[in-house]
C-alpha positions as CSV (number, residue, x, y, z in Angstrom):
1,X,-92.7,-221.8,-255.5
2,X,-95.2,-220.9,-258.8
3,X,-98.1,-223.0,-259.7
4,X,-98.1,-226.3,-257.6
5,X,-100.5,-228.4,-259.5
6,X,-99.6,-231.7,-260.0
7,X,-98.7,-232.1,-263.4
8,X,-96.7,-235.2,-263.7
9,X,-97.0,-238.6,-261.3
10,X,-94.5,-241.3,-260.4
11,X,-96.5,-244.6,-260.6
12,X,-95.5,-247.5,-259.1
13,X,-96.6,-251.4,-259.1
14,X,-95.3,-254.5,-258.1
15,X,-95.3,-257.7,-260.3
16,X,-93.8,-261.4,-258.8
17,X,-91.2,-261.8,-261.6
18,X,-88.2,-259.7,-263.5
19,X,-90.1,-261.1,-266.6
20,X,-93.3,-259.3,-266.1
21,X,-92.0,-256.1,-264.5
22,X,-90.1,-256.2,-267.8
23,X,-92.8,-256.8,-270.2
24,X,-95.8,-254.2,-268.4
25,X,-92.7,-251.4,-268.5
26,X,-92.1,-251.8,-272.1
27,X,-95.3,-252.3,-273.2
28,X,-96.8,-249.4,-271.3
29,X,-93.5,-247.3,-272.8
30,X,-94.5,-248.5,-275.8
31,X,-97.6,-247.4,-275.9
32,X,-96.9,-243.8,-275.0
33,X,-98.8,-244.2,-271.5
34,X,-95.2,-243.6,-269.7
35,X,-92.3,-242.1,-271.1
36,X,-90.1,-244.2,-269.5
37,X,-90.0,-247.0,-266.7
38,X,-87.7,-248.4,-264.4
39,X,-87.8,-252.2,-263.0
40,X,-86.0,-252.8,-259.6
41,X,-86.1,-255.5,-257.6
42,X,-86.3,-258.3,-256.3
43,X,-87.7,-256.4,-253.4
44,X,-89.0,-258.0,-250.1
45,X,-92.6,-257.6,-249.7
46,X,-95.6,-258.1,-247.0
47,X,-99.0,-258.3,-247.0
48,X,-102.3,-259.3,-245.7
49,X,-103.8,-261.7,-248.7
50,X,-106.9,-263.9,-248.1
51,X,-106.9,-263.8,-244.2
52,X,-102.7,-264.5,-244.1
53,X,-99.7,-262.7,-243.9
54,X,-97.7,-263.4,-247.3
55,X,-93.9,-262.8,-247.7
56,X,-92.8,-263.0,-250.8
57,X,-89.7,-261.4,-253.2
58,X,-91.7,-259.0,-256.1
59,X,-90.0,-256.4,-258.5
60,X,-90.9,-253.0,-258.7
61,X,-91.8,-250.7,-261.5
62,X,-91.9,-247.0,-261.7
63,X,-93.5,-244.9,-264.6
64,X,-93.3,-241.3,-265.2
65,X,-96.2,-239.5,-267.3
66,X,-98.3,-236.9,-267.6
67,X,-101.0,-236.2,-264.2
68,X,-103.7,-236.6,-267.2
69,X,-102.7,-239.6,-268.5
70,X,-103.3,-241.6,-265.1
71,X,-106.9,-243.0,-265.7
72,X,-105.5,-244.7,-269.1
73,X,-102.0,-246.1,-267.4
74,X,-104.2,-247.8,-264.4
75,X,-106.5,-249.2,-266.7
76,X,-103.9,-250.5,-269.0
77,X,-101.8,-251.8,-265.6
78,X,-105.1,-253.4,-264.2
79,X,-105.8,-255.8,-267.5
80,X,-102.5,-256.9,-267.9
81,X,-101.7,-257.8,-264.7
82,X,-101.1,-260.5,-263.0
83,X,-102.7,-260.0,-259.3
84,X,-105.9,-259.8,-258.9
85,X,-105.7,-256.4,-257.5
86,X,-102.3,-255.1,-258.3
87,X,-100.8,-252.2,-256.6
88,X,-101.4,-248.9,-259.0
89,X,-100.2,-246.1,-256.6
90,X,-99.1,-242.3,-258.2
91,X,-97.1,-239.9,-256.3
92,X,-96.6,-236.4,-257.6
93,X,-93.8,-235.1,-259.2
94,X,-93.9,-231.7,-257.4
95,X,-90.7,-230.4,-259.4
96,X,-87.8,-231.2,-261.9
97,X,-86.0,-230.1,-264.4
98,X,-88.0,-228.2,-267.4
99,X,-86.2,-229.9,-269.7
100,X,-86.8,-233.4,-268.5
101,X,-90.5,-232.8,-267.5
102,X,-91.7,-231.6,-271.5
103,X,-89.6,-234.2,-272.5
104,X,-92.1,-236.8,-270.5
105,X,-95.0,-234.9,-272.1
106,X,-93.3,-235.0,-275.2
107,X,-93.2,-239.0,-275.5
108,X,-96.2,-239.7,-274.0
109,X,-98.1,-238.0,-276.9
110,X,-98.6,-239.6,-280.1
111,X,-95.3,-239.6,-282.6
112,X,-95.0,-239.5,-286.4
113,X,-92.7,-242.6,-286.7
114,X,-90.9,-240.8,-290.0
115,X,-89.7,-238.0,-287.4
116,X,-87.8,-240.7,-285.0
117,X,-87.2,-239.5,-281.6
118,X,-84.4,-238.8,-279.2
119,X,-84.6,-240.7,-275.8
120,X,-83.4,-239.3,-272.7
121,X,-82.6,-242.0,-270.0
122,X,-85.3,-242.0,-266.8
């Protein structure tokens, strides 16, 4: 394998409802932050939360971007969220296809709206 810096991260966050998962993936999209995000869920979920264990049903969202655009997704995860202290984990993406890799530099840099911009599914 060449150069195995981490270039690009997977970042993943958990929200309570469909509705915010929803909203923090499109606004973070739409803000160039992530070039694309995916909402799963409901997932089932555990954790230790003021002294007691909490079950509860959240949704799941994953965001790809640029390794050097982290500081600016957590930040922009952190105030809109809904927790207190949300979940803001980023997993390298080790390898991929060229192709889709510049593409997730390419939209996560600022656009001239005249140009318009081909999407490529996550």
């Amino acid at each position: 394998m060449a150069d195995l810096e981490v270039q690009y991260l997977q970042v993943q966050t958990t929200t309570d409802s469909r509705a915010e998962a929803m909203e923090l993936s499109r606004a973070a999209v739409e803000s160039r932050l992530a070039a694309c995000a995916q909402v799963a869920g409901p997932v089932a979920s555990m954790y230790w939360w003021d002294d007691a264990l909490e079950r509860t049903e959240e949704w799941l969202v994953l965001l790809k971007l640029p390794a050097d655009r982290y500081d600016e997704l957590a930040a922009f995860i952190t105030e809109r969220h809904s927790y207190d202290e949300p979940e803001i984990i980023a997993l390298p993406i080790m390898m991929g296809s060229a192709a889709y890799l510049n593409w997730i530099r390419e939209e996560t840099r600022p656009v001239d709206p005249a140009q318009g911009v081909l999407g490529r599914p996550c």
